[in-house]
N, C-alpha and C positions, 0 to 999 in steps of 0.2 A: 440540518441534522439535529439540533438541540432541541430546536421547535417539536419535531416530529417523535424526539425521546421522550418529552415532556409531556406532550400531549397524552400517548401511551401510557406514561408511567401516572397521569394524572397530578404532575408534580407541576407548580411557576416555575420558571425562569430565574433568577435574581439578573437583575439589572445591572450591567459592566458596561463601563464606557472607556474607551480609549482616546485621551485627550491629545493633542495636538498643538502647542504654543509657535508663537511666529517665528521662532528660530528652526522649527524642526520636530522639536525634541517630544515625546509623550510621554504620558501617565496613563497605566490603568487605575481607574476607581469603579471600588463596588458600592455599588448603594443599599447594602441592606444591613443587618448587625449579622454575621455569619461566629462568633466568638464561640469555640467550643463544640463548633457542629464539624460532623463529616460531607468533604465539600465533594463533586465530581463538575469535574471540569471539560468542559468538550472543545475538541479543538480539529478544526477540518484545513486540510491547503485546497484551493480551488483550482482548478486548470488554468494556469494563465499567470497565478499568485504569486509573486514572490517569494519564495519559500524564506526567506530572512526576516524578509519584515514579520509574515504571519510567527516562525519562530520567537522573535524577539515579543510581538505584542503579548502572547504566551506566558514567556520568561519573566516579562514585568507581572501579567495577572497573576502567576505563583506565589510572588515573591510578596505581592500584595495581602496576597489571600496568606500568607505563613506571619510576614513579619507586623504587619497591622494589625489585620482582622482578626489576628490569633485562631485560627481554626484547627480541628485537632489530625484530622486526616485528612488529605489530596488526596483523591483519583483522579489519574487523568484518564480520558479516552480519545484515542486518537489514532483512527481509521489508518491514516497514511503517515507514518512516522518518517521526520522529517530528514534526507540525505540517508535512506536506508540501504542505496544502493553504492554509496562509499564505505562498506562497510571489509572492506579488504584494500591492499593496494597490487594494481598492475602495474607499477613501474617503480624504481627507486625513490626514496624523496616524497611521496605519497601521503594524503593525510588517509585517516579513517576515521571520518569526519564525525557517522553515526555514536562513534563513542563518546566523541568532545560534545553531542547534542545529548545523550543522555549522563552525562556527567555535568551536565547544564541545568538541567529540569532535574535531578534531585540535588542539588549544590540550592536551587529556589524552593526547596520544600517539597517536591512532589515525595510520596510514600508508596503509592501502586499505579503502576499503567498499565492497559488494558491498546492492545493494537492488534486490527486484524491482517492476515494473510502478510508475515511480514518476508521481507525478498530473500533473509538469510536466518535460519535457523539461530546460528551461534551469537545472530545480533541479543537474544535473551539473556546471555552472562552479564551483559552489561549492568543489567538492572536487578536489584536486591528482589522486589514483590515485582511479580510479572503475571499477565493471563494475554494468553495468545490464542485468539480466536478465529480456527479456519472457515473460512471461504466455501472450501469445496464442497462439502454435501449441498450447501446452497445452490451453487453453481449446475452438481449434475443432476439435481433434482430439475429444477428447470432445463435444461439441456434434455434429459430423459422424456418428459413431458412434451416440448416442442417436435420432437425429432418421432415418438409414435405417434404425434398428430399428424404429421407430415406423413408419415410411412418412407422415410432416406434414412438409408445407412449411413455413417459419419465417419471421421478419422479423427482424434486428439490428436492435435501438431504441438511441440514444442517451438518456438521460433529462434531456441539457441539453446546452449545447454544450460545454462541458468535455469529454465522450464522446465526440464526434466524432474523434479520432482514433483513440481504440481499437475501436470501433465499423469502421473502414475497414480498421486490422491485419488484424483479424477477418475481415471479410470475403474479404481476399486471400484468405486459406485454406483460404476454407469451399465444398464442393461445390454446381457450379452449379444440381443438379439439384435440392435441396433448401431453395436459399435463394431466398424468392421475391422479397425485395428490403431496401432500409434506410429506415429513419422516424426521424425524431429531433422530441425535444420542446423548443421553449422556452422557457424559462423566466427566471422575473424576481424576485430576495431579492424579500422584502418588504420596507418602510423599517426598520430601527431590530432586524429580525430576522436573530440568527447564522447560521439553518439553514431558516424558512419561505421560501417558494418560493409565486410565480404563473404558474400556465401559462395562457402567453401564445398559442402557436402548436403543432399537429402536425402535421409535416410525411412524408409517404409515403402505404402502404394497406397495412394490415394485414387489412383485414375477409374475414374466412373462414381466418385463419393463424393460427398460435402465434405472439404477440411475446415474443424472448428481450431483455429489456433490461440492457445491460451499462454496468457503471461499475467504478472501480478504485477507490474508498473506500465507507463510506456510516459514519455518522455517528448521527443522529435516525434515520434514512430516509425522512423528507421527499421527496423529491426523486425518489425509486424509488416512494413509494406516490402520490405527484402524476403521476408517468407513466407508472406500470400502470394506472390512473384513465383516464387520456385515451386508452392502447391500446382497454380495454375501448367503451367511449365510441365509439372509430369502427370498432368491430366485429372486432377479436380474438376469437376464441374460448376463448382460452388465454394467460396471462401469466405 
């Protein structure tokens, strides 16, 4: 992702390396003189990544770029903001994790973040300078596009109620001629489980349409294959 900003914006890269000593332990170092510039910092989690470790490697480059290199402002950018989706608790005892990560990244210096399509609106209070960048015109721009090259009508599916808001984004902007209406699923944890999921209720008609089901994380995918399951079930064609 940084290669691909850089390229666009016509801008280098500065050189970061994350070192690694035989006990464990790292360092980030930047190799350039950054003293008194305004930094932007990109930070991606990858499928599969640890979300700790890439936060932590993060937290040292901040902390680098504030207390060394003396720079005058941090931006970060960071697509998928890390533990967005503990950002309440469903049981007693519960952290809310999302806030102890951004009480993290500016305790290291960050000044503005910059995160798209984030999973909870109120997660923005946390932070003092914010820009929240949606998703969806993106999204039904292409969806609109694909869908009158096809000539199929569609259905926005929520796959739980979490979705339901981006589920309705979406629909503001999607042509009327082609969206034959919204279904949502849902759904219920199971007891004692992180990620399974019971579906409980679906709610619309999709039978004889393509269900397009939209969410802003996925995880296991629990939750997307529990309610491509139920489109099929009351007669999608197409999920």
């Amino acid at each position: 992702l940084a290669n691909s900003m850089a390229r666009i914006l016509g801008k280098p890269l500065v050189p970061v390396e994350i070192l690694t000593f035989g006990d464990g332990e790292k360092k980030a170092v930047v190799k350039e003189n950054l003293r008194g510039k305004h930094v932007y910092v990109i930070a991606t989690v990858g499928y599969g990544e640890d979300p700790d470790v890439s936060l932590a490697n993060a937290l040292k480059i901040l902390s680098t770029l504030k207390r060394t290199c003396k720079v005058r402002q941090i931006n970060f950018v960071v697509p998928c903001l890390w533990y967005q989706a503990q950002d309440k608790t469903h049981a007693r005892r519960e952290p809310i994790t999302v806030r102890d990560v951004a009480d993290d990244l500016i305790r290291r210096g960050m000044n503005h973040i910059i995160v798209t399509s984030l999973h909870a609106e109120q997660i923005e209070i946390a932070f003092d300078s914010f820009d929240h960048l949606k998703m969806e015109p993106l999204f039904s721009d292409y969806l609109n596009h694909r869908f009158i090259e096809q000539g199929e009508k569609f259905v926005l599916i929520s796959p739980d109620d979490g979705g339901v808001r981006m589920r309705e984004e979406l629909f503001k902007n999607m042509s009327p001629e082609w969206v034959a209406g919204q279904a949502a699923v849902h759904q219920l944890r199971v007891r004692g489980s992180v990620d399974e999921k019971q579906v409980l209720d679906f709610v619309g008609e999709v039978d004889g349409t393509v269900g397009v089901i939209l969410d802003d994380m996925m995880r296991s995918g629990s939750t997307m294959f529990q309610a491509a399951k139920a489109a099929k079930e009351k007669g999608a064609k197409k999920v």
